[in-house]
C-alpha positions in Angstrom: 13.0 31.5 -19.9 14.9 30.3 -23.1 16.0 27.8 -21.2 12.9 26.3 -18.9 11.2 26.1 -22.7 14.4 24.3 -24.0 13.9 21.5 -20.9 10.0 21.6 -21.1 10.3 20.8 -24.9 13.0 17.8 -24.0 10.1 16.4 -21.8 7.5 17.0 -24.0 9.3 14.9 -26.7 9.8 12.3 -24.0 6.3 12.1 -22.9 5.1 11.4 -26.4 8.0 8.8 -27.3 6.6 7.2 -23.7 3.3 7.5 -24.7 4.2 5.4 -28.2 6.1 2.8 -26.5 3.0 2.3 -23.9 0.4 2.3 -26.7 2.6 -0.3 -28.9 2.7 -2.6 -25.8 -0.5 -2.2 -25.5 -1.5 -3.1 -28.3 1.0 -5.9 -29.0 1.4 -7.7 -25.1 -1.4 -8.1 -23.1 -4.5 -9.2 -24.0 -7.1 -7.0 -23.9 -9.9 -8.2 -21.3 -12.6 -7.1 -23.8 -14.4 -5.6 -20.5 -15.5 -8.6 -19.0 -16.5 -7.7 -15.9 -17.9 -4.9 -16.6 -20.3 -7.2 -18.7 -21.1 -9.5 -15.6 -22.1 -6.2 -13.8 -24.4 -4.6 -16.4 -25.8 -7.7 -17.0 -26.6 -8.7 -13.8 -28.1 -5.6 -13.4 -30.0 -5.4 -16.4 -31.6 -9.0 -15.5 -32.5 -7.5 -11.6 -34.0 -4.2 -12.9 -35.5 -5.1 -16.1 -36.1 -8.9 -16.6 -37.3 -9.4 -12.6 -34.3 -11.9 -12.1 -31.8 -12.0 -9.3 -28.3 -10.4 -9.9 -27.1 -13.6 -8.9 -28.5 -15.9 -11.7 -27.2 -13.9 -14.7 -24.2 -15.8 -16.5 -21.9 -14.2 -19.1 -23.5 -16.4 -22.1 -21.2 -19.6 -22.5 -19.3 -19.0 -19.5 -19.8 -20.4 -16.1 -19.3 -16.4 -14.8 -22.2 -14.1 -12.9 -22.1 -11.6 -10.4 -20.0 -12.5 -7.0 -19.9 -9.0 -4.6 -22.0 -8.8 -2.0 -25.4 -7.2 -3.1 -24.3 -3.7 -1.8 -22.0 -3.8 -4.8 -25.3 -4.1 -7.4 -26.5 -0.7 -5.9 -24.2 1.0 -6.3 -23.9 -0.2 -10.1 -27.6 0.6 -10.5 -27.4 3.6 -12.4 -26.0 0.8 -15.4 -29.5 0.2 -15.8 -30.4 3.3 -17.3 -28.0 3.7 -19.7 -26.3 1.5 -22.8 -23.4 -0.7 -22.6 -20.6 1.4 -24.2 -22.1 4.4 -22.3 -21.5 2.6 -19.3 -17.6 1.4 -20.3 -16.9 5.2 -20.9 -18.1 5.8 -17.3 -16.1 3.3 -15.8 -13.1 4.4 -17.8 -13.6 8.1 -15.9 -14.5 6.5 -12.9 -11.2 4.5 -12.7 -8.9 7.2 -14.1 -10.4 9.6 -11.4 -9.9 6.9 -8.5 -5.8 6.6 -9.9 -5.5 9.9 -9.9 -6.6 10.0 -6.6 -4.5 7.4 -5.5 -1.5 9.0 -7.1 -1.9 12.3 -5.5 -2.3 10.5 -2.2 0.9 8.1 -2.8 3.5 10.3 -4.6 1.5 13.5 -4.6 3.6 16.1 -3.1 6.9 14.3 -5.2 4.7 14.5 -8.9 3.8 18.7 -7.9 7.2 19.3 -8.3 8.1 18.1 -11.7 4.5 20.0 -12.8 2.8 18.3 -16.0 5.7 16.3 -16.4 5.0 14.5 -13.3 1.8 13.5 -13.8 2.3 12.5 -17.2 5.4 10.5 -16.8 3.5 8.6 -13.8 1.0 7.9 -16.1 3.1 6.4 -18.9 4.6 4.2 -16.2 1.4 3.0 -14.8 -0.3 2.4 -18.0 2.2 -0.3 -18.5 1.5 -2.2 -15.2 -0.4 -4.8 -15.6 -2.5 -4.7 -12.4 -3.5 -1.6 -13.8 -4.3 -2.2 -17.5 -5.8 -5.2 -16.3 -8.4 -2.8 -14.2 -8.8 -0.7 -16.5 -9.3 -3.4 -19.7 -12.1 -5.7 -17.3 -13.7 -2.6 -15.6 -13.0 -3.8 -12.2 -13.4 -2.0 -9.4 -10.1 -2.9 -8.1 -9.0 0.9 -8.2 -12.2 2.8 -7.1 -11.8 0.2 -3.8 -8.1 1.2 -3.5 -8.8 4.8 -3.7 -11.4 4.5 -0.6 -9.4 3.1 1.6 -6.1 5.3 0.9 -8.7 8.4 1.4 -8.8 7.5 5.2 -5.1 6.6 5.3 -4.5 10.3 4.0 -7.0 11.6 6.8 -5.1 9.7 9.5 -1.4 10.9 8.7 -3.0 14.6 8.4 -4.6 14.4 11.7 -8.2 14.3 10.4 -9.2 11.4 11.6 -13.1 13.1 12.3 -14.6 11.0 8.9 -11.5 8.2 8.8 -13.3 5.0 8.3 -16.0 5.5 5.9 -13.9 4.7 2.8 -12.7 1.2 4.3 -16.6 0.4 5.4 -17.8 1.3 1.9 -15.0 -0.7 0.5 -15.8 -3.6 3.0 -19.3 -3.3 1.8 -18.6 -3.6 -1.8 -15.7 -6.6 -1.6 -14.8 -8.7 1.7 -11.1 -8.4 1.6 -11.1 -4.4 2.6 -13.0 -5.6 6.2 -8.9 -6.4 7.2 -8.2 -2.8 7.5 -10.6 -2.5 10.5 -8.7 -4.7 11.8 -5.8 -2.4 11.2 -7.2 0.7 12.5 -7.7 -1.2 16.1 -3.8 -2.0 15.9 -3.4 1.5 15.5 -5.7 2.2 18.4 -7.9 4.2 16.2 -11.1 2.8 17.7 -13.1 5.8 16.5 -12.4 5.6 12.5 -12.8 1.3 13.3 -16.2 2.1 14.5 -17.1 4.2 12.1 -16.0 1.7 9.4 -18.1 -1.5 10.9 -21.4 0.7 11.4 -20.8 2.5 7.4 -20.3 -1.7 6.3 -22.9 -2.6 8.1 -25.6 0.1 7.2 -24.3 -0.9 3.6 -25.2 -4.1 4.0 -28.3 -3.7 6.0 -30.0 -1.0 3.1 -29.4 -4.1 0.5 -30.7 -6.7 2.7 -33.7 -4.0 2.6 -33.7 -3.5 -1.2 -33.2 -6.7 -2.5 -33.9 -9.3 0.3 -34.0 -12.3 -1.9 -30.6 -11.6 -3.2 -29.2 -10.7 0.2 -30.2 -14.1 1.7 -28.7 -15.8 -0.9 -25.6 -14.2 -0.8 -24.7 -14.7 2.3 -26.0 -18.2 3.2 -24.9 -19.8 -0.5 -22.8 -17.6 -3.0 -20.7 -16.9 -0.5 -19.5 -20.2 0.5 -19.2 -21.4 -3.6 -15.9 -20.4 -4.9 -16.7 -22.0 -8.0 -18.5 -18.8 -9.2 -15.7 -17.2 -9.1 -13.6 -19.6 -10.8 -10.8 -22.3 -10.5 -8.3 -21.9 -7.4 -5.4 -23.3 -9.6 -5.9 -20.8 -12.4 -2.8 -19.1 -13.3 -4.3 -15.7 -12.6 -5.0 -16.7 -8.8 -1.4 -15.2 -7.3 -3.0 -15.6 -3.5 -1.4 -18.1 -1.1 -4.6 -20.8 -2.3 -4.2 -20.3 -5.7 -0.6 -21.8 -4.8 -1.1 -24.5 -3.3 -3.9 -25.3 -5.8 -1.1 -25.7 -8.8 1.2 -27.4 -6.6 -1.3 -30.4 -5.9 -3.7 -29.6 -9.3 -5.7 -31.1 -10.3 -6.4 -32.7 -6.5 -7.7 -30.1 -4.0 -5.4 -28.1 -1.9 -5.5 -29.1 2.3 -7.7 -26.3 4.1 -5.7 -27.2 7.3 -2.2 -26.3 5.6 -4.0 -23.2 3.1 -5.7 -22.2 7.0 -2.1 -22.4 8.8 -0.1 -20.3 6.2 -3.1 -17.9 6.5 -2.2 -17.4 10.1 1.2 -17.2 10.0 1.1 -14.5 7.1 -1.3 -12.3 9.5 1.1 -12.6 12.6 4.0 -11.6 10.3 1.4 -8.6 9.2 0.4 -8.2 12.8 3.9 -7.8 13.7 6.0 -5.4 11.0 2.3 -3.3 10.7 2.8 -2.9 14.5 5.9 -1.4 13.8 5.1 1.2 10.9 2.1 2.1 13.2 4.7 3.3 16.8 6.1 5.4 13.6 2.9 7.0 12.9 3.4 5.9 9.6 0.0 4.9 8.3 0.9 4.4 4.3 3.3 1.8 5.3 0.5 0.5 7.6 -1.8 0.8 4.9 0.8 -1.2 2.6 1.6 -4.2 4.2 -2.3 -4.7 4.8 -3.1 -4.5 1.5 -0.2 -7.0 0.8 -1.2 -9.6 3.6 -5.0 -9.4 1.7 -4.2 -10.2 -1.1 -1.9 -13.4 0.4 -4.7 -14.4 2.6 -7.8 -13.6 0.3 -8.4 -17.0 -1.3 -9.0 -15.8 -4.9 -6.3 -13.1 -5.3 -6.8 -12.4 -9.5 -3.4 -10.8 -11.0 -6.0 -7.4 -11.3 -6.0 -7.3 -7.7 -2.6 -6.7 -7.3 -3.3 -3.0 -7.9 -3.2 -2.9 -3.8 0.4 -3.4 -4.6 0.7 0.1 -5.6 1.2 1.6 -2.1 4.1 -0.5 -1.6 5.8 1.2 -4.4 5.0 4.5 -3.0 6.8 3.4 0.3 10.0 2.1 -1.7 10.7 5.6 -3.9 10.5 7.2 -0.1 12.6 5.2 1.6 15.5 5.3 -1.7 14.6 1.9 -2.8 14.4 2.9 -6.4 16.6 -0.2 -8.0 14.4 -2.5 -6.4 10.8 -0.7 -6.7 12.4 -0.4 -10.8 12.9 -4.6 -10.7 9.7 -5.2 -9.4 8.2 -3.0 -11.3 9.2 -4.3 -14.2 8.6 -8.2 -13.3 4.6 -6.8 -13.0 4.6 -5.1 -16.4 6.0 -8.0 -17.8 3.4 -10.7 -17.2 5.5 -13.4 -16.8 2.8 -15.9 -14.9 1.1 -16.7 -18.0 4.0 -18.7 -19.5 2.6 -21.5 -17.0 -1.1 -20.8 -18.6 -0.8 -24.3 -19.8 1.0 -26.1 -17.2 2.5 -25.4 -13.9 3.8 -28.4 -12.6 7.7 -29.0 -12.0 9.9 -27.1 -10.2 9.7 -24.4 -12.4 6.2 -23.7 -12.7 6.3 -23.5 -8.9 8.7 -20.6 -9.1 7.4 -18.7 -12.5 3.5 -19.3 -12.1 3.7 -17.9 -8.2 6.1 -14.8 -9.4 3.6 -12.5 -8.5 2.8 -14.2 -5.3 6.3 -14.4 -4.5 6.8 -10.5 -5.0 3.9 -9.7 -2.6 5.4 -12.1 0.1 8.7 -10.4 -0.2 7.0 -7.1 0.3 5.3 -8.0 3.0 8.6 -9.4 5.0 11.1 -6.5 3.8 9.2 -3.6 3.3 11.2 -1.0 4.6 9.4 0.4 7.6 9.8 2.0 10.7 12.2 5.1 11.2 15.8 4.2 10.2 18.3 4.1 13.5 20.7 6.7 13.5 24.2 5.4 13.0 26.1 4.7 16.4 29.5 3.1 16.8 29.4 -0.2 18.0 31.2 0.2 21.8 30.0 4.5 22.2 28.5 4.9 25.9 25.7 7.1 26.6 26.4 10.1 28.7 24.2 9.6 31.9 21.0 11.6 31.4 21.7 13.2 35.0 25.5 14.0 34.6 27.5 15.4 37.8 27.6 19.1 38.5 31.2 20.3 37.0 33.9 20.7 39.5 35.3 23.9 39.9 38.8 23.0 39.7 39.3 20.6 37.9 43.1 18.9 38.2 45.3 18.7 34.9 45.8 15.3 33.8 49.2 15.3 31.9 50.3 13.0 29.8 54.2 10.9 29.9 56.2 10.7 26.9 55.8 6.7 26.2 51.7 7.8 26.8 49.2 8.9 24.5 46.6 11.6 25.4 43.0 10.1 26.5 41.3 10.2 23.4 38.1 11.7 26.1 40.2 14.6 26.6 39.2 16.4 23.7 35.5 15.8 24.6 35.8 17.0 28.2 37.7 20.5 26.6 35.0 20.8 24.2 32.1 20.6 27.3 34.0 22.9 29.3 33.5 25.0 26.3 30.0 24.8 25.9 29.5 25.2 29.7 31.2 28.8 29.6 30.0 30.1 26.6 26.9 30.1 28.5 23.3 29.6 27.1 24.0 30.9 23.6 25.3 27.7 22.6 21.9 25.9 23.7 20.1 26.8 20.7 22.7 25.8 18.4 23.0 22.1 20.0 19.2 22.1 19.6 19.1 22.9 15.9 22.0 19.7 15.3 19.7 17.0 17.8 16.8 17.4 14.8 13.2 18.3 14.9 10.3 16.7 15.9 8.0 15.1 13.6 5.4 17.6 12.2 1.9 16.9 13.4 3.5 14.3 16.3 2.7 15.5 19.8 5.7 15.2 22.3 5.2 12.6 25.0 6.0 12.0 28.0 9.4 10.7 27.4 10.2 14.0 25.4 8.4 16.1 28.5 10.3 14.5 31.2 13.7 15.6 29.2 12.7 18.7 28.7 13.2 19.2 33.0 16.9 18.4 33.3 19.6 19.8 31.0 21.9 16.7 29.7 24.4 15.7 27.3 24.1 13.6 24.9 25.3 12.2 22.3 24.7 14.2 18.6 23.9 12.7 15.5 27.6 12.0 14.6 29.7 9.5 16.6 32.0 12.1 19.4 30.1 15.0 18.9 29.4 16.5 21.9 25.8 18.4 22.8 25.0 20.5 25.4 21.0 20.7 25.9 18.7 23.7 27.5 15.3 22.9 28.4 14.2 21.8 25.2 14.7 18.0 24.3 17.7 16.9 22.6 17.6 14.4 19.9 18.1 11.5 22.4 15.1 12.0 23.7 12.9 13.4 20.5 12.2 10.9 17.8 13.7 10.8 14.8 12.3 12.7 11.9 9.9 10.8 9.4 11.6 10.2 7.5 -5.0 -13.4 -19.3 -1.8 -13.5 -22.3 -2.7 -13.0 -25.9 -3.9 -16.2 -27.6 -7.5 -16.6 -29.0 -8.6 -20.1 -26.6 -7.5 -17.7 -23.9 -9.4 -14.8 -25.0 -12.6 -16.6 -26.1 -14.7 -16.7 -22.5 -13.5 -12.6 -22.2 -15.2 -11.4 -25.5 -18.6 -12.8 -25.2 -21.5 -10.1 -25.1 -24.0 -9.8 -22.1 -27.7 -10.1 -23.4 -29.3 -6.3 -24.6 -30.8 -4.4 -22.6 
């Protein structure tokens, strides 16, 4: 006991001296977004509900910036309208701490339980500092609540509960565009059911707005839509999508939509392709990783607080014992190294440093580890025929001359010879070394087939021999599842939405 109090008093100290270090950066680094969004969605609000207006024609006073989700996004804000301003920055502080929670639990979860409290609060210290993050949390995006939606039905499909899988992504595709991709996913993974459900919970979304607010909803989708310069300026710094590249290298002419348009479909083939992949493994967060990397490529305003979709990616590194890279990465995007180029991004070197963030999702989405990891084999082993000959009774002695070595196969044969007359007893330990099936994987044909015909295979180490009953070996069983601080910067981010 003297001792657990001893180790819990270490963290404790370390917690807190984490906890300084994050709010000194904090206060000292970034710059803090002065909840700007958050003001474009009260005050769009407030104009629709209690001036008469559209949601679509309020502007942040002396900015160019109003409301750009679809107008399912403005209900579900409308409870803004009946409240104050700061009480509605305190509720989307909750509201996005709940929805990171959440996506913690659902990313590193089972990992964070068994450190305890120490866990949770050393994740936190280490996400407070990522930028994606604080930027979330600073604007009062939405960015993690949407996140949070969609990993809810990844967690349903690796559980085997895929009954309600879908309604997060359709809410999410509802509220923001760039989710609608991961229907698209769930019809790679043949889950046609939770792609359904998705489209019709989108499209009821969007039908109950186009009942609510008509006016808006026609506007919307036959003009906002279409006018990327409400959102703002492709070639801004804080763009890190595939567009906003090509925008700074050509800035200030525009970017081609035929070469923007090609790369598009190149990144999704390469998604289409490695997402495949992670899905034959039943491995929906690495699905559900590289999708949210490929949106953010293709997506043609990709802000640096979007980058939270990152996250997953992360979560797929620490499993697969990437932690030296995961640790590099992680601390390129705490480090907000884009905004150096705020000014200018031409030359060779604003190519490289204003795309770093870019650059880091398209290397995720190439090398992300996924897939199960091959077992080792030597490079000239031979498989054992699956239907070996029936052993001779008499075998004759093969003996060896002086000037000759032994047949290195000798010692296998002896060894199966072994096996064979110890009977079945030795089954069940040749089962436990050819590993276990994936929990909550059903065996398939291939494994059922195997399960008729006894075999030999080979074992998980090169030259070990196996004998096999009528329970599949592991030849035949998969393997086991494995915007920076200056004051012109922060001007257009501090200005107040009219009262209320």
């Amino acid at each position: 006991m003297a001792a657990l109090l001893a180790t819990d008093r270490r963290r404790l100290l370390l917690v807190l001296a984490l906890a300084v270090v994050v709010g000194v950066f904090t206060a000292t680094v970034p710059l803090l977004r002065d909840w700007f969004d958050l003001r474009v969605y009260y005050g769009a609000v407030d104009t629709w509900v209690h001036h008469g207006g559209s949601i679509y024609d309020y502007r942040v006073p002396g900015t160019a910036y109003g409301f750009t989700y679809p107008p399912f996004a403005a209900l579900g804000m409308l409870p803004m309208a009946l409240v104050g301003l700061h009480t509605a920055i305190a509720a989307a502080l909750l509201l996005n701490l709940a929805a990171l929670t959440l996506v913690t639990g659902v990313l590193v979860g089972p990992e964070l339980r068994r450190y305890r409290w120490f866990g949770w609060a050393l994740a936190a210290c280490l996400l407070a500092l990522l930028e994606p993050v604080r930027d979330t949390f600073s604007f009062g995006q939405v960015n993690l609540v949407l996140l949070a939606l969609v990993l809810s039905d990844a967690w349903l499909l690796s559980r085997g509960r895929g009954r309600w899988a879908g309604v997060g992504i359709g809410l999410a595709a509802a509220v923001k565009l760039t989710p609608a991709l991961f229907i698209v996913l769930l019809l790679l993974g043949r889950r046609r059911r939770a792609a359904g459900v998705a489209t019709a919970v989108a499209a009821a979304a969007t039908a109950l707005a186009a009942w609510v607010i008509p006016d808006a909803s026609r506007f919307y989708w036959t003009d906002a839509l279409w006018d990327t310069t409400r959102i703002g300026r492709l070639d801004y710094v804080s763009n890190q999508s595939l567009q906003g590249v090509l925008a700074r290298l050509v800035a200030p002419q525009e970017p081609s939509r035929a070469l923007w348009a090609t790369l598009v479909l190149l990144v999704l083939c390469v998604w289409a392709r490695r997402t495949s992949r992670a899905l034959a493994d039943e491995d929906w967060i690495a699905a559900f990783s590289l999708t949210g990397l490929a949106a953010c490529l293709v997506s043609p305003i990709t802000w640096v607080h979007h980058l939270v979709w990152l996250l997953p990616s992360f979560a797929v590194l620490l499993r697969r014992r990437r932690p030296r890279v995961a640790a590099a990465l992680y601390a390129v995007l705490c480090s907000s190294v884009v905004w150096l180029w705020f000014d200018d991004a031409s030359g060779l070197d604003g190519f490289l440093g204003s795309n770093t963030y870019a650059w880091i999702t398209l290397g995720l989405l190439l090398w992300l580890p996924v897939g199960q990891p091959r077992p080792d084999r030597p490079a000239l082993s031979r498989r054992v025929s699956a239907t070996p000959a029936a052993p001779s009774t008499a075998a004759p002695a093969i003996s060896a001359t002086p000037d000759q070595p032994s047949p290195s196969s000798s010692g296998g044969a002896a060894a199966i010879g072994r096996a064979l007359s110890t009977g079945r007893a030795v089954s069940g330990r040749a089962v436990a070394a050819g590993g276990a099936a994936r929990p909550g994987r059903a065996e398939g044909p291939e494994e059922a087939e195997g399960a008729e015909d006894p075999e030999v295979a080979e074992g998980p180490a090169a030259g070990t021999a196996r004998v096999s009953s009528s329970v599949p070996t592991g030849s035949t069983r998969p393997a086991a599842a494995k915007p920076q601080s200056s004051s012109e910067r922060a001007s257009s981010y501090t200005v107040s939405p009219p009262p209320a």
